[in-house]
N, C-alpha and C positions, 0 to 999 in steps of 0.2 A: 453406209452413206457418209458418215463424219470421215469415217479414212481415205475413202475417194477425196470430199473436200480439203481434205489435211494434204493429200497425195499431189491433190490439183498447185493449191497454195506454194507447196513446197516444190514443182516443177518448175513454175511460171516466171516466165523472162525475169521477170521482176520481183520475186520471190526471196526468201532466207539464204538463198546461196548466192547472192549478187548485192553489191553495193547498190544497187537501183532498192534495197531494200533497206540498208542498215541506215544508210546514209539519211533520209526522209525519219528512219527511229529515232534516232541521237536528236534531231531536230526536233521532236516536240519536249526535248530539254528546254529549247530557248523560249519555246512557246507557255510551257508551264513556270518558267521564272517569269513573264511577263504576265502570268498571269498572278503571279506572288505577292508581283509590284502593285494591284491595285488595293493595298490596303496602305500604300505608301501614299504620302502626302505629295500632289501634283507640283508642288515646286522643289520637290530632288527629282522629277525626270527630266530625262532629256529632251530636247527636241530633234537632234541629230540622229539619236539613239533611236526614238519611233518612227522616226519619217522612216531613216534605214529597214527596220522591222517590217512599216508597214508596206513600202517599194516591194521589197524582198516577197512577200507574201503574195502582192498582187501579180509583181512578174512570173513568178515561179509556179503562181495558180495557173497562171494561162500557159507557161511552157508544157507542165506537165499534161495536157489534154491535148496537146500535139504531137507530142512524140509515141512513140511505137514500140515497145508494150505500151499501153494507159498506165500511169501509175498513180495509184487513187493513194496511195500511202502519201506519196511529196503530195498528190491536191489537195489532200486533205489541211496537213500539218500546214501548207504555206495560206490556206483560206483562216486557219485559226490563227497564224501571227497576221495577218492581215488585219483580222477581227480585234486582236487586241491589240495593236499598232492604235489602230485607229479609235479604240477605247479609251487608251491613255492619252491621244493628242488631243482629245475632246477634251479630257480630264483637264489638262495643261491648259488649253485656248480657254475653257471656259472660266478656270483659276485667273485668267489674264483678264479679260472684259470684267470679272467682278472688281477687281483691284483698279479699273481704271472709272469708274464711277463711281 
């Protein structure tokens, strides 16, 4: 049964022998350094930097549920820079409203 599923994985449009596959891996590099960043103090991020992140995550979530194979690998990886895009701009906004009272 695992070899079927190992056999399935490794045929599939979107599988280990096509960049629909490597390309969404290397990605959750960017996603694990932002998630490094939240022991970082909210006045070295950027805001340029997470809105990007977080753009990035939202558009690319919704691309990947429309095209043909599904590629739940990019849904995935672009739902979790989404998630911490938007972890760290809270971090930043909320650093700014305390600083201005």
């Amino acid at each position: 049964m695992a070899s079927s599923k190992l056999q399935a994985l490794w045929n599939h449009p979107a599988g280990p022998k096509t960049i629909h596959f490597w390309a969404p891996t290397f990605k959750w590099g960017i996603s694990i350094a932002n998630v490094a960043d939240f022991t970082k103090p909210p006045e070295k991020l950027s805001y340029p930097q997470q809105i990007a992140v977080t753009c990035t995550g939202v558009i690319w979530s919704r691309y990947s549920t429309v095209i043909t194979p599904k590629n739940w690998n990019l849904f995935s990886v672009n739902i979790v820079m989404a998630g911490t895009g938007l972890y760290q701009l809270a971090q930043k906004i909320q650093l700014a409203s305390t600083k201005q009272q």
